[in-house]
C-alpha positions in Angstrom: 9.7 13.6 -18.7 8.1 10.8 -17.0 6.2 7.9 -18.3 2.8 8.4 -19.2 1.4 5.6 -16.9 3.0 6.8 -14.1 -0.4 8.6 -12.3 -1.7 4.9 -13.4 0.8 3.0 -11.3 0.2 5.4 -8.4 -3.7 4.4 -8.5 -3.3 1.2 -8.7 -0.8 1.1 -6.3 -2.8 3.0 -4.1 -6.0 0.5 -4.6 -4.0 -2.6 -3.3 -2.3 -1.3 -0.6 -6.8 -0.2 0.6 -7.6 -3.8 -0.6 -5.0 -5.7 1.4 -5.1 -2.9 4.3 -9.1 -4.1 4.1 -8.6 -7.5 4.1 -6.2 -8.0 6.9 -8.5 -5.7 9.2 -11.7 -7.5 8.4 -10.4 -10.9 6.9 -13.1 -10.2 4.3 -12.8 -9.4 0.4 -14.5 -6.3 -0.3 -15.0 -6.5 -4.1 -15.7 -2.6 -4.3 -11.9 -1.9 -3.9 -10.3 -3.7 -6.7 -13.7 -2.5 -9.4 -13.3 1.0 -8.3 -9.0 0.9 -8.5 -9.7 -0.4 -11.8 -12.2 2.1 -13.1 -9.7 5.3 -11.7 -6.9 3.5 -13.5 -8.8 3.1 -17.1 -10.0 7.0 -16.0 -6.3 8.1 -15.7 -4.9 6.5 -18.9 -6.6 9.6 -21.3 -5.6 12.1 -18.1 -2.5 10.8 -18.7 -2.5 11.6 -22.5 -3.7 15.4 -21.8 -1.6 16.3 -18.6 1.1 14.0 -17.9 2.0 16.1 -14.9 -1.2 16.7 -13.5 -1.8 13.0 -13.5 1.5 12.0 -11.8 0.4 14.9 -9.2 -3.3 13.3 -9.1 -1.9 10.1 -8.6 0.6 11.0 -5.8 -2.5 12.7 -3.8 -4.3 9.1 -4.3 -1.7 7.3 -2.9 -1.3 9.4 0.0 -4.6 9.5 0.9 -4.9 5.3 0.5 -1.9 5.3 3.0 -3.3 7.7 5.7 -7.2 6.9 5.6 -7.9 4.6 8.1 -10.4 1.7 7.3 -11.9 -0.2 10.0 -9.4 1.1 12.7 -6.2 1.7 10.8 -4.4 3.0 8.0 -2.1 1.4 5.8 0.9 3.5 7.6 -0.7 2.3 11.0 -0.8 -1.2 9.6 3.1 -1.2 8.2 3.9 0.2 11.7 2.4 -2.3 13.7 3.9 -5.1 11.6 7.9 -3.6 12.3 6.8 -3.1 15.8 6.1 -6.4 16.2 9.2 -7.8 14.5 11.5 -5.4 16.5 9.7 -6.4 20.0 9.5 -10.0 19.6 11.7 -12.0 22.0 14.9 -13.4 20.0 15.8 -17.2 20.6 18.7 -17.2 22.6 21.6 -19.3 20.4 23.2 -22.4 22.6 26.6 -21.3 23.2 29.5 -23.4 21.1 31.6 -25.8 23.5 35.0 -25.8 22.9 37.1 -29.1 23.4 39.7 -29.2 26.2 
């Protein structure tokens, strides 16, 4: 059986990745995002208590629809792309070769 605040974790999990996804698109806070995470958390918690499955399936279906919205031009997933495709494509320092004494 799996913990009880596991649907819990999944929203607020789900709320931070929108916030920062937010805040790195705009370079604004948007206050709305961490109120709203916080009331579907304290929401979940009884839901928890009545269905522990059902709220580990709610919470699953939260955190995949956080990931694939997009908010002000991207999704999280577009976000997380962009960053490794900019780490893969970025030009490496070439290392000065080691001299060797005659």
């Amino acid at each position: 059986m799996a913990n009880l605040n596991t649907g819990t974790y999944l929203v607020l999990t789900a709320g931070t990745m929108t916030f920062v996804n937010e805040w790195y698109q705009t370079r604004q806070v948007n206050w709305r995002v961490p109120i709203a995470t916080m009331l579907a958390a304290a929401l979940m918690e009884p839901f928890a208590k009545v269905a522990p499955n059902g709220s580990i399936a709610l919470g699953i279906m939260v955190l995949i629809a956080a990931a694939s919205t997009k908010f002000n031009g991207k999704s999280a997933i577009g976000t997380l792309a962009e960053w490794g495709n900019q780490a893969t494509t970025q030009p490496r320092s070439k290392a000065t070769p080691i001299r060797r004494a005659a």
